[in-house]
N, C-alpha and C positions, 0 to 999 in steps of 0.2 A: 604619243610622240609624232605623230604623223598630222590627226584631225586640225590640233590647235596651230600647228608650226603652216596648216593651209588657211585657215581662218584670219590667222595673226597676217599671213601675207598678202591676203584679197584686201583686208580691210585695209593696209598700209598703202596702197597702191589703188585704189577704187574712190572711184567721183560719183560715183552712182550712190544716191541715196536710200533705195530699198535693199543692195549689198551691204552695204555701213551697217543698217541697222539689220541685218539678219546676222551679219557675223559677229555684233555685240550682242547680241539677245543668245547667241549661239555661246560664245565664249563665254558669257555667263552663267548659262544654265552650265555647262559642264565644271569650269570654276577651274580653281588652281591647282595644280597636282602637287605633291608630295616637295617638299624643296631638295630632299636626295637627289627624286627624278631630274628636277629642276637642272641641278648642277653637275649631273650623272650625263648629260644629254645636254647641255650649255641651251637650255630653251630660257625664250621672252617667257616673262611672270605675264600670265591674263589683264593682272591690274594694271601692269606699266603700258599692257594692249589698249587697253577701253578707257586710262584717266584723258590722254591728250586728245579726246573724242568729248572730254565735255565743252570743249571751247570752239567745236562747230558750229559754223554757222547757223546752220540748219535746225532748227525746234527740233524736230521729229526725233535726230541723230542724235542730238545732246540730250533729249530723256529717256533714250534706247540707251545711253553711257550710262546715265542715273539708274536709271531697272538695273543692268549689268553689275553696277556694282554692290548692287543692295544683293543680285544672287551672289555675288562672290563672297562679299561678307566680309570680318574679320577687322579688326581693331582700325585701321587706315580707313575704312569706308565707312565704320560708324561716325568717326570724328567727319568726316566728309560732309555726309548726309547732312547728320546734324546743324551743321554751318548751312547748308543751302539750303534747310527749310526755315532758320531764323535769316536767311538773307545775310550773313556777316561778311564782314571783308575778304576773310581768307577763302571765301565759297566764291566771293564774287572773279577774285584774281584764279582762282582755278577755271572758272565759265569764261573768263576771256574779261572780266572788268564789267561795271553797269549795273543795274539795275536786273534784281532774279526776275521772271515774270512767274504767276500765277502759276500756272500749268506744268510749270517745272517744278516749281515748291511742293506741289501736290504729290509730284510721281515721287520725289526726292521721298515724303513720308511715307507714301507704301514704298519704298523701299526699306528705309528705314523699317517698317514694317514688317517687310520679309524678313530682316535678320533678327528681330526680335522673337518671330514665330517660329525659326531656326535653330536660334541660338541654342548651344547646350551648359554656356557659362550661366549661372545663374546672374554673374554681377552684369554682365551684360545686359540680359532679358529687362534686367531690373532699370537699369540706365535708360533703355529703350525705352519702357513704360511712363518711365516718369517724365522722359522728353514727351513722350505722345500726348499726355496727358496735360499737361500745361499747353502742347500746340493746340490741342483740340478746346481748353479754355479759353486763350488767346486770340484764338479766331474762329469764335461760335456765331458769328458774324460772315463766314466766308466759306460758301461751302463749298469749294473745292477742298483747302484745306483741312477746314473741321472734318470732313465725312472721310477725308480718306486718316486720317487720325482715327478715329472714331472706328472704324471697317477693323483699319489694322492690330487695334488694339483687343477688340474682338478675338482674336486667333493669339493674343501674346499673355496667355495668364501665365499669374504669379502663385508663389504657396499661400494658403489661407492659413494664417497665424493666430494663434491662439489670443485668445482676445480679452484684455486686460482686467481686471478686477473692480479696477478703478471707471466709475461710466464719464470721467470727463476726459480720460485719454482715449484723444482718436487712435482712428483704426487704424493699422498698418496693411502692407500686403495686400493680398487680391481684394479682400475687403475694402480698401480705401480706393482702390479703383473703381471697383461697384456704385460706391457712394460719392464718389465725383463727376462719374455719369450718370447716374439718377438727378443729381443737381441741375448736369447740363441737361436732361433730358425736363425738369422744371423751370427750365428755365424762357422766359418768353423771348430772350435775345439773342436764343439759337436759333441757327438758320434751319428752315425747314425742312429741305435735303437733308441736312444733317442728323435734325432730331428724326427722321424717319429710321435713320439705321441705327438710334442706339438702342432700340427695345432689344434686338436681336442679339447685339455687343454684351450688356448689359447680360442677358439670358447665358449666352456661352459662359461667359465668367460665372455666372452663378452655376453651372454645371460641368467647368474643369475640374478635373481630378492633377492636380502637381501636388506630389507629398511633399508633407511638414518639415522643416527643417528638426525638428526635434520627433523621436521615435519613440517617446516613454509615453503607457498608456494612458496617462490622466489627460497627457497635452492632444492626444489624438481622438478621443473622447470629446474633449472640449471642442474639440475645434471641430468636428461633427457636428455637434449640438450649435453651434453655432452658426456654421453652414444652412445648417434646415433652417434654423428663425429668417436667416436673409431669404433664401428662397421661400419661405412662406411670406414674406413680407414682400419681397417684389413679387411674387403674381398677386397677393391683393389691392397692389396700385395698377398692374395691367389688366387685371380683372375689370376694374374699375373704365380705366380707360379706353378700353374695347366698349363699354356703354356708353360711352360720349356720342354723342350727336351732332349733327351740324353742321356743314362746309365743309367744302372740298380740302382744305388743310388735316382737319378731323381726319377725315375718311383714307388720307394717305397716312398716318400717323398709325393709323388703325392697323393696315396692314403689317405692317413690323411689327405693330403689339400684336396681331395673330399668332405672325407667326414665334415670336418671343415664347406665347404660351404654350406651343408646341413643343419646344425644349426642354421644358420647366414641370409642365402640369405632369401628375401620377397620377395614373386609374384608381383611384379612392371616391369611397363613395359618402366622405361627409369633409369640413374645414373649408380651406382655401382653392384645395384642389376640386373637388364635387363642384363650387360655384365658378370656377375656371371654366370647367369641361361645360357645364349647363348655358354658360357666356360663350362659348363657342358655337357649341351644339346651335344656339339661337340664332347667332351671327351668320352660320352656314346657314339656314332656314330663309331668314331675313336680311341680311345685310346688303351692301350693295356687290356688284357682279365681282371684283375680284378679294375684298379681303371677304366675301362668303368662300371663294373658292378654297383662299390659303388659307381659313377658317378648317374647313373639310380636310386640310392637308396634315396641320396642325393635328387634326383631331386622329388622322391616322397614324400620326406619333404618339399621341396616348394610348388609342389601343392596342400598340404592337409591345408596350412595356407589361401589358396583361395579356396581351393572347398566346402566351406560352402557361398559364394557370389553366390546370382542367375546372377547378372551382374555387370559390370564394369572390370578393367583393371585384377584384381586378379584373378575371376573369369574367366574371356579371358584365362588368363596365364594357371591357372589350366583346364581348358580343352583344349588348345593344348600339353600341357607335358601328359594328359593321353591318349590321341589320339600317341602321339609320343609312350608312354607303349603298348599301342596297339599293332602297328604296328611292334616294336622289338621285342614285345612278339608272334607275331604269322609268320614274314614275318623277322626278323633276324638272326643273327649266330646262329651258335649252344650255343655258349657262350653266347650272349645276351638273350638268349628266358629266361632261368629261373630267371636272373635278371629281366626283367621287368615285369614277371610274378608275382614274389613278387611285383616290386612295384605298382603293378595296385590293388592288395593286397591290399597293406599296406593303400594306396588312400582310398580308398571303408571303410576302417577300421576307419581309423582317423576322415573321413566324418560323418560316423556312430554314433560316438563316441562322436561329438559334435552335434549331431540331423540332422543332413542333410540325404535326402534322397538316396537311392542306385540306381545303374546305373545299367541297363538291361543291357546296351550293355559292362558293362566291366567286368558284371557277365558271358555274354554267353563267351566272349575272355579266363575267366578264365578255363570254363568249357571246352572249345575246346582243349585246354592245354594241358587238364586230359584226353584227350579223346586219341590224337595225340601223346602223349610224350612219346619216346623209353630211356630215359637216369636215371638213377636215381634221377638226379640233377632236372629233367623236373618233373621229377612225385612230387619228394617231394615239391616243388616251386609252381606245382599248387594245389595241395593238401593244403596245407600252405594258399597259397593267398586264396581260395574257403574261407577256415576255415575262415580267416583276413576280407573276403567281407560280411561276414556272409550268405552265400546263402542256406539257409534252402533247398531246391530242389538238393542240391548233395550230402545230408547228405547218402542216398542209396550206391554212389558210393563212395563214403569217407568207407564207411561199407564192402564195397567188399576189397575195398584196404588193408583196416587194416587186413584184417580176410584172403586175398588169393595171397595179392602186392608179391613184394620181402622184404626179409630179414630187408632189408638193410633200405626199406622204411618206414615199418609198423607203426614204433613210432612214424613217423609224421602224417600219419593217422590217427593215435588217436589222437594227439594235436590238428589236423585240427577238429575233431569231438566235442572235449573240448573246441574249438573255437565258435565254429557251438551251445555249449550249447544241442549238440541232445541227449536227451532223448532216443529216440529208437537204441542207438546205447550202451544204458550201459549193455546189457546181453552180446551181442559179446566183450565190453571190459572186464567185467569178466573174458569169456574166456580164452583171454588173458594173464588177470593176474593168473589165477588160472593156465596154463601150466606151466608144472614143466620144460619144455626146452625150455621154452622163454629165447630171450637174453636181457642179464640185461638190456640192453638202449630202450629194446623195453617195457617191466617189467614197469623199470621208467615212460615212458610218459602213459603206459596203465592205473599205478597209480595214479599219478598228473591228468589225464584226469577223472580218474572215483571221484580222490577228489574235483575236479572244478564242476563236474555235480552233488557234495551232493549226491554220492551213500551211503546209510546208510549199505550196506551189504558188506562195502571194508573192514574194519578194521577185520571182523570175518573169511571173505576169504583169506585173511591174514595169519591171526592167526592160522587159519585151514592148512595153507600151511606151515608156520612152523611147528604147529605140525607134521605133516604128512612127513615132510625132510627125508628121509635116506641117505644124502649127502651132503655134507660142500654147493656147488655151491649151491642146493634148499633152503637150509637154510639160505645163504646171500643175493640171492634172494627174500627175501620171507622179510627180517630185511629192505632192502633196499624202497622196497615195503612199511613198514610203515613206514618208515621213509619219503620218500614223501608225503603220502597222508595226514600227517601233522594234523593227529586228536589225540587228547588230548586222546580219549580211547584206545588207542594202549599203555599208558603210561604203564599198569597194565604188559603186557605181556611181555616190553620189560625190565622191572623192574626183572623180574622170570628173564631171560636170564643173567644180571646180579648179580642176588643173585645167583641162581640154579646150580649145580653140572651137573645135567640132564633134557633132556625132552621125560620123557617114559626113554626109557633103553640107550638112547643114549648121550655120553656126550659131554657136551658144552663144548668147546674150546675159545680159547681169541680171537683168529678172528673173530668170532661171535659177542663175546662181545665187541670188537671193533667197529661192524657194529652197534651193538643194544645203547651204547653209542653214536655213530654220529645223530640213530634215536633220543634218547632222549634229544640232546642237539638241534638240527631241531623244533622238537616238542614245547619244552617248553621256546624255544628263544623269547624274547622281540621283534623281529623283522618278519614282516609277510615273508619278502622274504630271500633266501641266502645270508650271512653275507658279501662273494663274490662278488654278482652281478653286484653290478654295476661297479665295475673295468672294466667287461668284456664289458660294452658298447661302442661301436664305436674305441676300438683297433684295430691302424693299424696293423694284424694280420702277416701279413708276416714278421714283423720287432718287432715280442712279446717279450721282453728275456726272458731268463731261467726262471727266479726269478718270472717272473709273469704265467706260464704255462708252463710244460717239463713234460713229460710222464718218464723220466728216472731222475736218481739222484733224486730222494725224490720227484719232483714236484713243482710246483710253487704255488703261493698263492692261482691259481685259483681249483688246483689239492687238495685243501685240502676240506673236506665238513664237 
C-alpha cells in the first residue's frame, strides 16, 4: 500500500526516461495485489499503471510497458501480447497507431513468454504455447522474433500425453512441441540465431516433468515409455550433429547441441547415451575453443546424475569423466584448463548437494588451479569451482583474492566465499562494500555475497554509504548495493530517495530514483530470483540476438533489471 501508490506517482509525473522505465519494470515485478486490497485501500490497479505507457514515444519505455505486462500477467495481457506480436490493429491502436517495429514484437514474445512459464492455468500455458509455436514457424526467417519464441518456449512445457495407438495420429502435447522444433531445427530456412537455441529448447522439453492429465497406471506407464523413445531418439540426432564439421555456422550450431546433451545424456555405459558421452568426451579433447569448453560442462552434467553411485556402470562413468576434468584441468590447453576447472566444480557441488560425500583428490586439483593460474579466466574458474566444491580450507585464500586479486577478478571471490558460506570472510566483504571506488560488478557480488551469508550489518552500511555520497557514481553504487542484498529493511530508505527532494544538502536526481525504483521493485517481487534469469540459462551465447542482450540500443530483455 505504500511501495506501488510511490511507483504509480513518479511514473505519472516523470519525463525522465531511465525513471519511466525502472518504475514499470518495478511495478511489474511486484504485480497486482489482491483486488480486496485493491478496493479495501481505493488503490490504481498496476495494469491501468503500465498499459498508457505503451503508446510512449520512446522505444526503451514502451518495451519496459511490454516486459511489465507479460510480469503482471493474467487474461488482459495475454490477449494484448498476442496482438502485438502478430502486429494486429487492436495492438497497434494500444501503441499509439502505425506500424509495430521489430524489437518490440520480440520483447512482446518473451513476455508472452513469461506468462506461459508462469502460468498455473493449464489452458493458459497451453494458448501460450501454441501462439509461440506458429510465431516461431512464421518467422524462422527473423531472428529476433523466432529466437525469442523459441527461448520462451523452452521454459513453457506442457504434459506429455499418452500417445495414441494409432501411428498416423499426430502427437499432441509436449510431444508435438518437441517435434515441431526438431522440424524447425531441420529446417534450412531457419534463421541461424535461431536454430542455435533450439537444441537446448528442444532438450528442456524433453526432460520436463508436468504430470499427465490422466492418473491411471497404464496411461503413466505409457507415457514413460514413450518419453524415453523421444529422448533416445533426440540425442541420437544431436549425437550426430555435434560430429558435423565444417563452417562457422556448424561450429555455432554445435554449441547448443553440446550443451542440449548435457540435459539429456545418462551415465550409462552402452545405446545412445555411451555414444553421447564418448561425442562429447571427444569434442572436449578436440573441438574448437568454446563448444569444447561447454562440451566439458555438459559432460559435468553427466557425471553428477552418477556421482552419488558408490558402484556400478553410473558410478564407473562418473569417475572416469572426473579423472578426465582432472586431467584437462591441470595438464590441458590454455583454453581447456578453466573449463574443466569449473566442471570438477560443478561435480563436487551437485554431489554435495544431493548428500554424497567430497573428493580430496578433486579438492586439491581445484586448489592447485588457484595456486598456478596466471590468466583471469584461470583465477576466476578456480576460485568459482573451490566456492562450487565447497572446500572450507581455501576460504584464507579466496580472502586474499577478494581483498588484493585483480580488478577484474574480485567479484568472483566474494561469490566463491558466498559459496564457501564463510563466515570469517564477512568483515573483509564489508570492506568491500563499504569502498566508495569499488566497481559496480565488484559492489554487486560483494553484496549478494554478504546477503547469502545473513550479514545483519549490510543494509545499514548501505544506507550509511548512501548517505555519505558526494557523487552521482557513490550514490548508485550504494542504491545498487540494496538493491541486491534483497532485504525488506532497505524498503524505508529507498522509499525517502523516492519521495525526497534531498539527502542532507544534496539533491536527488531521477537516475537515482531510477536506480532506488529497480531496488524496490527487486526487493518487494513475488519472485525470489531475477524476473530474467532463467532466459540466461544454457544460451548459445555467441548466436544471442539483440532482443535478448545488447549493451547498445536500449538493451535486451536480459539488460533490463
Amino acid at each position: 500500500t505504500e511501495v506501488v501508490p510511490m511507483l504509480q506517482a513518479r511514473l505519472e509525473k516523470t519525463r525522465d526516461l531511465d525513471l519511466a522505465v525502472g518504475c514499470l519494470l518495478a511495478l511489474g515485478k511486484i504485480g497486482e495485489a489482491p483486488r480486496a486490497l485493491i478496493r479495501e485501500h481505493e488503490l490504481t490497479s498496476v495494469e491501468s499503471s503500465i498499459r498508457p505507457r505503451l503508446k510512449h514515444p520512446n522505444e526503451r519505455v514502451r518495451d519496459a510497458a511490454v516486459i511489465a505486462m507479460g510480469l503482471v500477467g493474467g487474461p488482459r495481457s495475454t490477449a494484448l501480447l498476442t496482438a502485438v506480436v502478430d502486429e494486429l490493429d487492436e495492438a497497434k491502436k494500444a501503441l499509439g497507431g502505425g506500424r509495430i517495429d521489430q524489437r518490440t514484437r520480440a520483447f512482446a514474445t518473451y513476455a508472452l513468454g513469461l506468462i506461459g512459464h508462469h502460468s498455473r492455468r493449464p489452458s493458459e500455458r497451453t494458448f501460450v504455447v501454441r501462439h509461440l509455436l506458429s510465431v516461431a514457424e512464421a518467422h524462422a526467417k527473423d531472428t529476433e522474433i523466432s529466437a525469442a519464441a523459441i527461448i520462451s518456449l523452452g521454459w513453457s512445457p506442457l504434459p506429455f500425453e499418452r500417445p495414441s495407438v494409432d501411428p498416423e495420429t499426430a502427437p499432441t502435447g509436449q510431444e508435438a512441441t518437441i517435434r515441431r522444433l526438431l522440424a524447425l531445427y531441420d529446417s534450412d530456412a531457419t534463421d541461424l540465431r535461431a536454430r542455435c537455441q533450439l537444441p537446448v529448447a528442444i532438450a528442456r522439453l524433453v526432460e520436463a516433468r508436468v504430470g499427465p492429465d490422466s492418473s491411471r497406471a497404464v496411461d503413466v506407464l505409457a507415457i514413460a515409455v514413450a518419453r524415453e523413445e523421444l529422448r533416445k531418439e533426440v540425442l541420437q540426432r544431436f549425437t550426430l550433429a555435434l560430429g558435423e564439421r565444417g563452417g562457422e555456422k556448424n561450429a555455432l550450431v554445435r554449441e547448443g547441441v553440446a550443451q542440449a546433451l548435457g540435459l539429456i545424456t545418462q551415465p550409462r555405459s552402452d545405446g545412445a547415451d555411451r555414444d553421447a558421452t564418448e561425442r562429447l568426451i571427444r569434442t572436449a579433447k578436440n573441438g574448437q575453443e568454446r563448444e569444447a569448453g561447454l562440451a566439458i560442462l555438459a559432460l559435468s552434467r553427466v557425471a553428477s546424475r552418477g556421482g552419488l553411485e558408490k558402484e556400478g556402470e553410473a558410478a564407473s562413468i562418473a569417475d572416469d569423466l572426473t579423472k578426465t576434468f582432472a586431467e584437462l584441468a591441470s595438464n590441458g590447453s590454455a583454453s581447456q584448463r578453466p573449463w574443466a576447472t569449473l566442471a570438477l566444480g560443478l561435480f563436487e557441488h551437485s554431489r554435495a548437494a544431493a548428500g554424497g560425500a567430497a573428493s580430496l583428490r578433486n579438492r586439491a586439483v581445484l586448489s592447485r588451479q588457484l595456486e598456478k593460474a596466471v590468466s583471469p579466466e584461470g583465477t576466476g574458474a578456480a576460485a568459482i569451482g573451490l566456492g562450487l566444491a565447497g572446500n572450507d580450507e581455501a576460504a584464507p585464500a579466496l580472502t586474499r583474492g577478494l581483498v588484493t586479486g585483480a580488478f577484474t577478478v574480485r567479484g568472483l571471490f566474494a561469490t566463491a566465499l558466498a559459496l564457501l558460506q564463510s563466515e570469517s570472510a564477512i568483515s573483509s566483504l564489508r570492506s568491500v562494500a563499504a569502498n566508495s571506488l569499488v566497481a559496480p560488478t565488484v559492489l554487486r557480488e560483494a553484496s549478494i555475497s554478504l546477503a547469502l551469508l545473513d550479514d545483519d550489518e549490510l543494509v545499514e552500511l548501505l544506507v550509511s554509504k548512501l548517505a555519505r555520497a558526494r557523487f552521482m557514481p557513490e550514490r548508485l553504487a550504494a542504491l545498487q548495493g540494496l538493491a541486491w542484498c534483497n532485504d525488506p529493511s532497505a524498503v524505508p530508505a529507498l522509499l525517502f530517495v523516492m519521495r525526497e527532494d534531498r539527502i542532507g544538502k544534496r539533491k536527488i536526481d531521477d537516475t537515482s530514483r531510477a536506480f532506488a525504483a529497480a531496488a524496490l521493485g527487486a526487493i518487494c517481487s513475488r519472485r525470489s530470483l531475477p524476473w530474467n534469469a532463467h532466459l540466461a540459462l544454457d544460451i548459445t551465447w555467441s548466436a544471442s540476438p539483440p532482443s535478448l542482450t545488447d549493451e547498445r540500443d536500449g538493451g535486451g530483455v536480459l539488460d533490463l533489471f
